[in-house]
Backbone as XML, in Angstrom:
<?xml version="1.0"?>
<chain id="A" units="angstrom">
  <residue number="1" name="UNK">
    <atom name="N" x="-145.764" y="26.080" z="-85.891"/>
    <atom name="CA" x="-145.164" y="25.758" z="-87.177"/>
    <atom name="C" x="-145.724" y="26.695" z="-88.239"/>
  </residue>
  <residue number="2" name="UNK">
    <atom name="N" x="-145.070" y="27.586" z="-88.920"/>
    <atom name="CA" x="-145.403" y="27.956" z="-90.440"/>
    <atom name="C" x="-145.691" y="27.507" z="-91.277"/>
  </residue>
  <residue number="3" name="UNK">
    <atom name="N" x="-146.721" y="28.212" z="-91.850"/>
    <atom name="CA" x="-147.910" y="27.483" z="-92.720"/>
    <atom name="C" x="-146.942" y="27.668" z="-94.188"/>
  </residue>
  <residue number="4" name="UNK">
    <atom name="N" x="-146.930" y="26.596" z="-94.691"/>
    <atom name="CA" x="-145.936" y="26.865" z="-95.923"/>
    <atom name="C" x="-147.056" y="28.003" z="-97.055"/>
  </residue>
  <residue number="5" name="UNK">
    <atom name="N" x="-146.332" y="28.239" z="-98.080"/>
    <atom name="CA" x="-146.586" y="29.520" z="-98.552"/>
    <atom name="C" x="-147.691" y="28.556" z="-100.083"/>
  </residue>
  <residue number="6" name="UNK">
    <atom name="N" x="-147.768" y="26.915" z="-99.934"/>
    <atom name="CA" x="-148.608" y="26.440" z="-101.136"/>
    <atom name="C" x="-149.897" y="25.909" z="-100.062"/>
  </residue>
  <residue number="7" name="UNK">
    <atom name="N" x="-149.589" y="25.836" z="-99.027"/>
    <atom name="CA" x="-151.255" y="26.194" z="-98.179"/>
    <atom name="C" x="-151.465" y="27.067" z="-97.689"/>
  </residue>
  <residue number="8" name="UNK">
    <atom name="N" x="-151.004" y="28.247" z="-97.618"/>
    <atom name="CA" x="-151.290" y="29.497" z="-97.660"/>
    <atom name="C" x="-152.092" y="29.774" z="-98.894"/>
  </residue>
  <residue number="9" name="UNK">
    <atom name="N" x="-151.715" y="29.399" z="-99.949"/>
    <atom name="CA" x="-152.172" y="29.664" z="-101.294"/>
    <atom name="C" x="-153.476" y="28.805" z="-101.611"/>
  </residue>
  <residue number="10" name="UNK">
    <atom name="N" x="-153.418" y="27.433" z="-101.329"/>
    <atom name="CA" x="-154.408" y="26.678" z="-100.958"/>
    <atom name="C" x="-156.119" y="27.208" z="-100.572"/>
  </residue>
  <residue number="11" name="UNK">
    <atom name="N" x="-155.390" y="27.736" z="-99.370"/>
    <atom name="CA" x="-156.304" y="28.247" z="-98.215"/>
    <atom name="C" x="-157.091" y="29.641" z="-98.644"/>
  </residue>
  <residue number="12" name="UNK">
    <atom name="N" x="-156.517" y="30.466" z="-99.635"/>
    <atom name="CA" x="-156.891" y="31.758" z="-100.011"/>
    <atom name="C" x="-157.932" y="31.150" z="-101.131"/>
  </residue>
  <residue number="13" name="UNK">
    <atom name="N" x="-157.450" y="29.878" z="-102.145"/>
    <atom name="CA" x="-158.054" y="29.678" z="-103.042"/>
    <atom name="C" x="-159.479" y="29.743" z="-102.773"/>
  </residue>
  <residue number="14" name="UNK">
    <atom name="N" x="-159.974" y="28.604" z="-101.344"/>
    <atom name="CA" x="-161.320" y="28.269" z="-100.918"/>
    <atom name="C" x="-161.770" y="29.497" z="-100.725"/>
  </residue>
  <residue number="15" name="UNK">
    <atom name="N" x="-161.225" y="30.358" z="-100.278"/>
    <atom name="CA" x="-161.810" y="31.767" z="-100.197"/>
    <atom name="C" x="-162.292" y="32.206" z="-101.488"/>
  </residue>
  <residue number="16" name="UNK">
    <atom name="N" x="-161.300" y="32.397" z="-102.433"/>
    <atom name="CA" x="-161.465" y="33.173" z="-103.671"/>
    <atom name="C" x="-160.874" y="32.580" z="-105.049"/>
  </residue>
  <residue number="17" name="UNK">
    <atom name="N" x="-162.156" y="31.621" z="-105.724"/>
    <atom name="CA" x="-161.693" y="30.483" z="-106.249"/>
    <atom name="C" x="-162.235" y="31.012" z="-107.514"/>
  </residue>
  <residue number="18" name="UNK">
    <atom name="N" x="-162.500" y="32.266" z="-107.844"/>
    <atom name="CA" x="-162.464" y="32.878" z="-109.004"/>
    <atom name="C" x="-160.760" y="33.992" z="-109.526"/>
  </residue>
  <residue number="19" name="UNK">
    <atom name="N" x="-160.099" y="33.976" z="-109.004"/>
    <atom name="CA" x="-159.147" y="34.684" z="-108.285"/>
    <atom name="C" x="-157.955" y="33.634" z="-109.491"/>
  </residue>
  <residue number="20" name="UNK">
    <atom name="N" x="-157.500" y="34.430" z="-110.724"/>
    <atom name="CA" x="-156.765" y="33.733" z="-111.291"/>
    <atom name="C" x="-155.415" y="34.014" z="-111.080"/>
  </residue>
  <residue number="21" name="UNK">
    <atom name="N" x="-154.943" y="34.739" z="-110.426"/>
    <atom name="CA" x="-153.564" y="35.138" z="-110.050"/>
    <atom name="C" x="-153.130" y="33.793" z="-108.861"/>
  </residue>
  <residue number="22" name="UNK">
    <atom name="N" x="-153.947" y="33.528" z="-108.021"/>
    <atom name="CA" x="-153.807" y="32.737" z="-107.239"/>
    <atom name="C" x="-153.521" y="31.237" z="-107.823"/>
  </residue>
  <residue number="23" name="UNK">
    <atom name="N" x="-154.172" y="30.832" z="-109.053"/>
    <atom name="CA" x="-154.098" y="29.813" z="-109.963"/>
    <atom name="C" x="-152.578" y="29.830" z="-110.342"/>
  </residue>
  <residue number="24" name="UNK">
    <atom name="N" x="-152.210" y="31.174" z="-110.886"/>
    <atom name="CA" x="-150.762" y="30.868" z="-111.380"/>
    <atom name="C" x="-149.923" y="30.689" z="-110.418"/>
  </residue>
  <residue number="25" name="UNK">
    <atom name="N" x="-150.053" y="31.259" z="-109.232"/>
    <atom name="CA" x="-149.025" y="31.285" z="-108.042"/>
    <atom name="C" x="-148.840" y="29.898" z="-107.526"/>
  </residue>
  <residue number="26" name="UNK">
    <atom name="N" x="-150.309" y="28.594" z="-107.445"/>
    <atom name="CA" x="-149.927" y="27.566" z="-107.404"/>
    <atom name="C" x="-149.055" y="27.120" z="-108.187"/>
  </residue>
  <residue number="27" name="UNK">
    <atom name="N" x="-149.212" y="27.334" z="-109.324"/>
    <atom name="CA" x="-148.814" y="26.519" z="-110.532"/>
    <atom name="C" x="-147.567" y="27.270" z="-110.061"/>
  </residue>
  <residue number="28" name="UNK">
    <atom name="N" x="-146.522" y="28.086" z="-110.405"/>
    <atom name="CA" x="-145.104" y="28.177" z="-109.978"/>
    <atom name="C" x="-144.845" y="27.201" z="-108.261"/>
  </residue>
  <residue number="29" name="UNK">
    <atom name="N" x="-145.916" y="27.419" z="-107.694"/>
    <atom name="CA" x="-145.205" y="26.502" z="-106.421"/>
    <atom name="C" x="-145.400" y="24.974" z="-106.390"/>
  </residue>
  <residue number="30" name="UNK">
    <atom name="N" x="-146.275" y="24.488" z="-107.901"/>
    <atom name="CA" x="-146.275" y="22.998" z="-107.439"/>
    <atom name="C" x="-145.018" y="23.298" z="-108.667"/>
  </residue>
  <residue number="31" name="UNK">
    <atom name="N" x="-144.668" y="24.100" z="-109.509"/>
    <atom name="CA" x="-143.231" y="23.420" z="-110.720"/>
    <atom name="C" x="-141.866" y="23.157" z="-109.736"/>
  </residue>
  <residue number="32" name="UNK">
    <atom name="N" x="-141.826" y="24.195" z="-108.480"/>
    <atom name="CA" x="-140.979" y="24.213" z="-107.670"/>
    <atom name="C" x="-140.736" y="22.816" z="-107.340"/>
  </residue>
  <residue number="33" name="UNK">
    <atom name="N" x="-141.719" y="21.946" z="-106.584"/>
    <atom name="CA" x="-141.964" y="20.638" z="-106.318"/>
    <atom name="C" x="-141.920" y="19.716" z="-107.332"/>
  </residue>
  <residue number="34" name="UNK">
    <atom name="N" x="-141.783" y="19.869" z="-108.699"/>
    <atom name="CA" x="-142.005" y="18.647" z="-109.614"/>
    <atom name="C" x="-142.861" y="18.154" z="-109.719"/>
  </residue>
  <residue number="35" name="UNK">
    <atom name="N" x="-144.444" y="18.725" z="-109.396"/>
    <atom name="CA" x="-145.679" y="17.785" z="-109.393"/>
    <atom name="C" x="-146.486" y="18.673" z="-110.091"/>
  </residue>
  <residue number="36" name="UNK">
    <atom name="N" x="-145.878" y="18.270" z="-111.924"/>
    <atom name="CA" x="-146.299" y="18.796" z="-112.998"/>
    <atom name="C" x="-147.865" y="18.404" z="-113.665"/>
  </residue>
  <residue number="37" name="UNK">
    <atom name="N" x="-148.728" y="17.469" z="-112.845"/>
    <atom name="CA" x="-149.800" y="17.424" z="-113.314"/>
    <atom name="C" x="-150.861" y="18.318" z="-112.695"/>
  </residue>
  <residue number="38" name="UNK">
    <atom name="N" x="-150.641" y="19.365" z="-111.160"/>
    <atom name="CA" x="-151.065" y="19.733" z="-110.817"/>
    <atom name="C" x="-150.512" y="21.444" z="-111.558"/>
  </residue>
  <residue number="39" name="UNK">
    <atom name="N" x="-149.766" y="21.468" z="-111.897"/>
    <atom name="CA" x="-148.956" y="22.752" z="-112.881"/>
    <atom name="C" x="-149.914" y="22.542" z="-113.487"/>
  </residue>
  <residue number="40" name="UNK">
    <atom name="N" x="-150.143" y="21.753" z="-114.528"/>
    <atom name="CA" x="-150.902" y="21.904" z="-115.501"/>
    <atom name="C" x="-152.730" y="22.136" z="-115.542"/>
  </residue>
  <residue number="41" name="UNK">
    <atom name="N" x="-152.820" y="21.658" z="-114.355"/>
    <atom name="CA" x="-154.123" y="21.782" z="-113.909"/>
    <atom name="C" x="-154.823" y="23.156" z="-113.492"/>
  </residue>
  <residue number="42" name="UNK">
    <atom name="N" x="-153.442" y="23.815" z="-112.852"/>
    <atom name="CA" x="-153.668" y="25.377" z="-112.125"/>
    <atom name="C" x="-153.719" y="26.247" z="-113.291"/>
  </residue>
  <residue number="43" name="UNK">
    <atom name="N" x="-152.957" y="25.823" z="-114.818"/>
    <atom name="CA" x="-152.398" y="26.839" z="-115.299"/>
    <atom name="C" x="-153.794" y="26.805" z="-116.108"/>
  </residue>
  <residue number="44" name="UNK">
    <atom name="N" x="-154.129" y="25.753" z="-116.823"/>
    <atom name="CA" x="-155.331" y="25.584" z="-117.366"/>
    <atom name="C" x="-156.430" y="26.272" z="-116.840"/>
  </residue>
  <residue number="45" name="UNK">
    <atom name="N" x="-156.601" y="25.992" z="-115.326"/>
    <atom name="CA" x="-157.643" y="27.201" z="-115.153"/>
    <atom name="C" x="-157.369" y="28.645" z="-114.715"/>
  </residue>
  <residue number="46" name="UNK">
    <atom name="N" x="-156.064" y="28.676" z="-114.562"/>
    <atom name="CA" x="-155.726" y="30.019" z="-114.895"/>
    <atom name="C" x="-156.042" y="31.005" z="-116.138"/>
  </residue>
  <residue number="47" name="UNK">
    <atom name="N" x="-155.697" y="30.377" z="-117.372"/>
    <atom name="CA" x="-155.646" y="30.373" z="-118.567"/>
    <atom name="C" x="-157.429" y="30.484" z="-119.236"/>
  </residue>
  <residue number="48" name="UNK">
    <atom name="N" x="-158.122" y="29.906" z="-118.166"/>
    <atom name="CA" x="-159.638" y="30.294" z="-118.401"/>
    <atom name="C" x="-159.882" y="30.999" z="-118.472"/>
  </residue>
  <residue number="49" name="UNK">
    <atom name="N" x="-159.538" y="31.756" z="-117.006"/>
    <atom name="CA" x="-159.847" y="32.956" z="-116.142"/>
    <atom name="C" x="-159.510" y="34.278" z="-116.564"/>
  </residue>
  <residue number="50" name="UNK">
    <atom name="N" x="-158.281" y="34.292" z="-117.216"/>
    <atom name="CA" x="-157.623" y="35.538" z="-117.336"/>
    <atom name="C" x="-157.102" y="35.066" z="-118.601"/>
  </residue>
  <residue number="51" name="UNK">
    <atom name="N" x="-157.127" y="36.106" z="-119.687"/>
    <atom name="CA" x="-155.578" y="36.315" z="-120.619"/>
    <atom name="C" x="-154.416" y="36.635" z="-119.928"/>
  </residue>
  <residue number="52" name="UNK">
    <atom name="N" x="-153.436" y="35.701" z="-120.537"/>
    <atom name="CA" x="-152.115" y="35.653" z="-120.278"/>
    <atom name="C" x="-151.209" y="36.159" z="-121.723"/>
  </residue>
  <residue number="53" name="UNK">
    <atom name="N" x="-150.035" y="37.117" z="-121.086"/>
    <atom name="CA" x="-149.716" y="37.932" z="-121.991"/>
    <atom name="C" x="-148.225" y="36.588" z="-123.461"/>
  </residue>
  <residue number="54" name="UNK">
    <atom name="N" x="-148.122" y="35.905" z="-121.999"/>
    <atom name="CA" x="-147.209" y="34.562" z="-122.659"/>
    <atom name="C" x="-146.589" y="33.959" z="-121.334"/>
  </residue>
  <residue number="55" name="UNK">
    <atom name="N" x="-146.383" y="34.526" z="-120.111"/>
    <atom name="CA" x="-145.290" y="34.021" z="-119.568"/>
    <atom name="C" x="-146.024" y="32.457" z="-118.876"/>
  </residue>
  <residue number="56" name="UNK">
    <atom name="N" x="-147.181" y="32.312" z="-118.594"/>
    <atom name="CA" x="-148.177" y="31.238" z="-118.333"/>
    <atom name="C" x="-147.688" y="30.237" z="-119.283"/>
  </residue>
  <residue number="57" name="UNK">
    <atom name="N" x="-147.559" y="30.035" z="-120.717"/>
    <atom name="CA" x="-147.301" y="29.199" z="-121.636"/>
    <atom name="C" x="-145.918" y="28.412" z="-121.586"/>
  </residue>
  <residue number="58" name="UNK">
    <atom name="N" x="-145.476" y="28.952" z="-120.774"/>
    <atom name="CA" x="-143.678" y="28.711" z="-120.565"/>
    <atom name="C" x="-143.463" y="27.712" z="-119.532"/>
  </residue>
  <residue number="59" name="UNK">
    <atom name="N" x="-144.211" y="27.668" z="-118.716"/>
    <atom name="CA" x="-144.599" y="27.020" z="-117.530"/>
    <atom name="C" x="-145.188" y="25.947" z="-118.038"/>
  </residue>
  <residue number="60" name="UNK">
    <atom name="N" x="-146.454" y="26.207" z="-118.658"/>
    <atom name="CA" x="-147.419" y="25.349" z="-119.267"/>
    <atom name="C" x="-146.439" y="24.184" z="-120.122"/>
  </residue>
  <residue number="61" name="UNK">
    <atom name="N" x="-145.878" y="24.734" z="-121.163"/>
    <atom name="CA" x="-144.992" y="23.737" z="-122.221"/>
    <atom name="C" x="-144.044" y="22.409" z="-121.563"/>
  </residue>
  <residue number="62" name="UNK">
    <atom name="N" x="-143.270" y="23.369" z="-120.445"/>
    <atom name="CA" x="-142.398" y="23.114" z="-119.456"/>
    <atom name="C" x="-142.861" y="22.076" z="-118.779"/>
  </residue>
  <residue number="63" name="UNK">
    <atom name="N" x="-144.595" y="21.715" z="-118.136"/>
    <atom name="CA" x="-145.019" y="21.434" z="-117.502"/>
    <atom name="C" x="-145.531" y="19.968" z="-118.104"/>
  </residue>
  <residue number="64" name="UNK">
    <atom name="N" x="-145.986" y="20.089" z="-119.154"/>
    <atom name="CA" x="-146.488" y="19.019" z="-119.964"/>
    <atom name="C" x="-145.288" y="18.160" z="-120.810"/>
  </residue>
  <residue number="65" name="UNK">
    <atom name="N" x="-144.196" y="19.051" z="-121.531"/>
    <atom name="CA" x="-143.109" y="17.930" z="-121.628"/>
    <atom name="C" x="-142.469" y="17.338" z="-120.388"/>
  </residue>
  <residue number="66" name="UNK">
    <atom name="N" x="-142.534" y="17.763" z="-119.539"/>
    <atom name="CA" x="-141.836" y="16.704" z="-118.157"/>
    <atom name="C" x="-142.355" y="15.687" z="-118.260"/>
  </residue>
  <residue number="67" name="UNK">
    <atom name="N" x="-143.903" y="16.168" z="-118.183"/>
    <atom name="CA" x="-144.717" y="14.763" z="-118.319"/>
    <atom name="C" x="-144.975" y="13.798" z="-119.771"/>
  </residue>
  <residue number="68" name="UNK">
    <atom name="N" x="-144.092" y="14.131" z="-120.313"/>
    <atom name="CA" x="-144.023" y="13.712" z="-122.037"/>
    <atom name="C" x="-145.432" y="13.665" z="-122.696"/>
  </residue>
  <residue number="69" name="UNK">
    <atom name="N" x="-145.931" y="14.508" z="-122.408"/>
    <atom name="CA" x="-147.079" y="15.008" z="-123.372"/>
    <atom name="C" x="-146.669" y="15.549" z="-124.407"/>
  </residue>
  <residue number="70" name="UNK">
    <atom name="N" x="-145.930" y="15.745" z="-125.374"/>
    <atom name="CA" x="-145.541" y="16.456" z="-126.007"/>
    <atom name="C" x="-146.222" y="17.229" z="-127.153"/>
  </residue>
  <residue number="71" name="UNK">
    <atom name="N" x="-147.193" y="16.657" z="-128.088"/>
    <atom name="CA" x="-147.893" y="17.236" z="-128.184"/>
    <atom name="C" x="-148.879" y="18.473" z="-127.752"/>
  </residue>
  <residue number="72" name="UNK">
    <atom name="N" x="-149.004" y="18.094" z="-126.578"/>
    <atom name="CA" x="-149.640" y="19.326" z="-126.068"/>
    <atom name="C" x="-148.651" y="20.063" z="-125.503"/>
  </residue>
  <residue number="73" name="UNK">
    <atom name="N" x="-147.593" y="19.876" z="-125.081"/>
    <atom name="CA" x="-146.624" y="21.182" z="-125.151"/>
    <atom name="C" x="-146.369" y="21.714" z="-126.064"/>
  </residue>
  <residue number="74" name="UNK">
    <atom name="N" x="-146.549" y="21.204" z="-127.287"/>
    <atom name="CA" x="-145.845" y="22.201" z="-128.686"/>
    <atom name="C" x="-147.200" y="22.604" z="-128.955"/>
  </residue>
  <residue number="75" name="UNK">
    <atom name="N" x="-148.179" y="22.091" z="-128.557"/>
    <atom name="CA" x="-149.258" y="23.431" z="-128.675"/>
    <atom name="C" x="-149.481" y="24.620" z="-127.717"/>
  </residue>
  <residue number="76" name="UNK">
    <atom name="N" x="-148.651" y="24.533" z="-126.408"/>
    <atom name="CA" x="-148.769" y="25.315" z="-125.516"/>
    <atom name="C" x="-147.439" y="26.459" z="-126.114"/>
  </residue>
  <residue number="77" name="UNK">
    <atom name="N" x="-146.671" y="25.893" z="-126.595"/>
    <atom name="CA" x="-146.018" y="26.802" z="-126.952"/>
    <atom name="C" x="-146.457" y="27.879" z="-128.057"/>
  </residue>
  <residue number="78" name="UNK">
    <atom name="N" x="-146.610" y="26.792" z="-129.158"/>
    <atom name="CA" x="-147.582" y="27.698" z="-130.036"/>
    <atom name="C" x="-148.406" y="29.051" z="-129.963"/>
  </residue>
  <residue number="79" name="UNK">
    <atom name="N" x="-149.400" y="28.364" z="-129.114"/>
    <atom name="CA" x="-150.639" y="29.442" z="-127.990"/>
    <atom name="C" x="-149.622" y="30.794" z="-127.704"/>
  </residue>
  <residue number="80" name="UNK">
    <atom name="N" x="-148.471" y="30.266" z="-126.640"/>
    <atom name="CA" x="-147.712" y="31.077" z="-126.730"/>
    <atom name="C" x="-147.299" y="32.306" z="-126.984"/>
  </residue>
  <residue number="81" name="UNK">
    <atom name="N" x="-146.223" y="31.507" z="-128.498"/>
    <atom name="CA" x="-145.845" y="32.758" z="-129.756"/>
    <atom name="C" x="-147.055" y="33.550" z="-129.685"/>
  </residue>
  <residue number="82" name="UNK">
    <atom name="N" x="-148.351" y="32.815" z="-130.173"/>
    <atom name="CA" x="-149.746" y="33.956" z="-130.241"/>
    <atom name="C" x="-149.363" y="35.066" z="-129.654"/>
  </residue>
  <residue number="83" name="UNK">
    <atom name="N" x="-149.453" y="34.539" z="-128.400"/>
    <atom name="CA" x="-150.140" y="35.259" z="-127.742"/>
    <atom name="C" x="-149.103" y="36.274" z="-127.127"/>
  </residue>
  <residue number="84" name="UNK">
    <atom name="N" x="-147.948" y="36.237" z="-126.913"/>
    <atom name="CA" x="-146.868" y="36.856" z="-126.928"/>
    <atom name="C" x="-146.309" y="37.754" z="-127.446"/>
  </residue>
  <residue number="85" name="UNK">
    <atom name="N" x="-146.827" y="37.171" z="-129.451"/>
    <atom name="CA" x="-146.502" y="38.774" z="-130.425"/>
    <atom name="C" x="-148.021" y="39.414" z="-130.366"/>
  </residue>
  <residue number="86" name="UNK">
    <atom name="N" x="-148.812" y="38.913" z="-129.988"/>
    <atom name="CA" x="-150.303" y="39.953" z="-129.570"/>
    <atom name="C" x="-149.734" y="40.611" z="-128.839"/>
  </residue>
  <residue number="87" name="UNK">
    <atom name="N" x="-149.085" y="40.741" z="-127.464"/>
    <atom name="CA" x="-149.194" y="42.235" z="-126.906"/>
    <atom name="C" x="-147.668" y="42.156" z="-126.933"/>
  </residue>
  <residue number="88" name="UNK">
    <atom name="N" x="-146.913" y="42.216" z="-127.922"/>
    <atom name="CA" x="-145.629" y="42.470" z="-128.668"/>
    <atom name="C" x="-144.698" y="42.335" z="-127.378"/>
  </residue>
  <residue number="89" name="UNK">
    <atom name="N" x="-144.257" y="40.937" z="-127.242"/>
    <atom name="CA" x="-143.318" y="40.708" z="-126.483"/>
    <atom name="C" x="-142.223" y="39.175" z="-127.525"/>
  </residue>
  <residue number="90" name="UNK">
    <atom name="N" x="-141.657" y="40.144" z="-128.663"/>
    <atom name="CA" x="-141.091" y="39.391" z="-129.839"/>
    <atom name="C" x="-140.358" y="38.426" z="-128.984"/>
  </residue>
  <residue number="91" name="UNK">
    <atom name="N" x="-139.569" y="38.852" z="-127.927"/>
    <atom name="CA" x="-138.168" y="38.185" z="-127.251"/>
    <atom name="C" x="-138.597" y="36.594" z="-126.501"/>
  </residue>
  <residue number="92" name="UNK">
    <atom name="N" x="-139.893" y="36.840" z="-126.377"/>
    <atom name="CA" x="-140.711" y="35.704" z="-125.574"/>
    <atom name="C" x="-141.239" y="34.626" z="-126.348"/>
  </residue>
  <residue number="93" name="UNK">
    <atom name="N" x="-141.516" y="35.386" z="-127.779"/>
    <atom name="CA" x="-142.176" y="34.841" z="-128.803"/>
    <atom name="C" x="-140.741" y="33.358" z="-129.709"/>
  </residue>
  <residue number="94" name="UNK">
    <atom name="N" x="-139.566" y="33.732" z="-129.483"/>
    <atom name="CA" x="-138.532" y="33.495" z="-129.676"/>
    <atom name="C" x="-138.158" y="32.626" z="-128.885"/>
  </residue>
  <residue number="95" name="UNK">
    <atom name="N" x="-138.538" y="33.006" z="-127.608"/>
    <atom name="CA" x="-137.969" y="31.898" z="-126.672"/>
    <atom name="C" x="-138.938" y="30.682" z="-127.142"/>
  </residue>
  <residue number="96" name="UNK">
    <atom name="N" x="-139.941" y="30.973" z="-127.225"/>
    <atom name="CA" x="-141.069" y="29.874" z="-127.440"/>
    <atom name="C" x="-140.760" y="28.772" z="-128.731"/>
  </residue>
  <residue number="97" name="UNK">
    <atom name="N" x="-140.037" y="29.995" z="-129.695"/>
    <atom name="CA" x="-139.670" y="28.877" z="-130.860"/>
    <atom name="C" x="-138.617" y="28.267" z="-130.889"/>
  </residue>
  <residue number="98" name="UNK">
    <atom name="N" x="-137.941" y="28.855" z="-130.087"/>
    <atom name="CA" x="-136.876" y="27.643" z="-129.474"/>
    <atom name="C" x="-136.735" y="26.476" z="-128.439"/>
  </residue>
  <residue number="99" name="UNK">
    <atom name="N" x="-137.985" y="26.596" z="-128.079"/>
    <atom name="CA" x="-138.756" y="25.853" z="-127.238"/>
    <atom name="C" x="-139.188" y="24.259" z="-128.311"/>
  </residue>
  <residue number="100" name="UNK">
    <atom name="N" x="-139.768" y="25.138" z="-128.883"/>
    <atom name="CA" x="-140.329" y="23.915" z="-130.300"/>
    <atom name="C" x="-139.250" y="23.497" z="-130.730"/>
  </residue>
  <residue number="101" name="UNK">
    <atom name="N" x="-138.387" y="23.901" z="-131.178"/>
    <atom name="CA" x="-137.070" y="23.620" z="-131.842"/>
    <atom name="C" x="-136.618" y="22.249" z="-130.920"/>
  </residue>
  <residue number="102" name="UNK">
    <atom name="N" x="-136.507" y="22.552" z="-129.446"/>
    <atom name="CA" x="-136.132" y="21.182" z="-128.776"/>
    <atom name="C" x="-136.535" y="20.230" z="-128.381"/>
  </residue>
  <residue number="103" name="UNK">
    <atom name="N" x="-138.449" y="20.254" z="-128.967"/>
    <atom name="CA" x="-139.260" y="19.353" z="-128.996"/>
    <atom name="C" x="-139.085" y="18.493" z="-130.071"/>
  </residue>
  <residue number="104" name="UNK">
    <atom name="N" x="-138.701" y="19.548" z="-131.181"/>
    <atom name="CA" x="-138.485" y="18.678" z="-132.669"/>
    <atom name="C" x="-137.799" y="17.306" z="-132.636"/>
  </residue>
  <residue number="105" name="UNK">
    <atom name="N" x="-136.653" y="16.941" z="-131.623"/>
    <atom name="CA" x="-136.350" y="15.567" z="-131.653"/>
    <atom name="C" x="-137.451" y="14.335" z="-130.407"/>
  </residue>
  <residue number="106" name="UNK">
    <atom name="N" x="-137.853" y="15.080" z="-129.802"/>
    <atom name="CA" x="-138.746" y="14.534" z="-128.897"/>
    <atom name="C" x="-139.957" y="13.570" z="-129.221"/>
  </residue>
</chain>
């Protein structure tokens, strides 16, 4: 049987659990699954580990309003914008405030 590709990822972690690329790669394979508290868990220590240029925050926002945190998604978005027009990616920065925009009734 084939080892699915989130214990594959698993399995590399115990190896190399400083290794923040591996953090985000969970986090896209548990959003795949809908098991957004572990998204949020990977991305967070992703987000330790490494600067993220924005696309981490998208996930992140995504991840925490499922779970109606909302607050802390409109701060993940926030973080975001930051961090998004820091290494000038305006188009991302945009998506993000439209992001907030559909929290605003939330």
């Amino acid at each position: 049987m084939e080892t699915s590709r989130l214990e594959m990822l698993k399995a590399m972690l115990q190896t190399d659990p400083d290794d923040p690329v591996l953090y985000y790669m969970l986090a896209n394979e548990y959003m795949k699954l809908e098991q957004y508290p572990e998204v949020v868990e990977h991305l967070q220590t992703y987000l330790r580990l490494q600067e993220d240029e924005g696309a981490a925050y998208r996930l992140l926002g995504e991840a925490l309003r499922r779970l109606g945190r909302i607050e802390e998604a409109r701060r993940a978005y926030q973080e975001g914008i930051q961090t998004a027009l820091k290494h000038n990616h305006p188009s991302m920065a945009e998506e993000f405030q439209e992001s907030l925009r559909d929290l605003e009734g939330a």
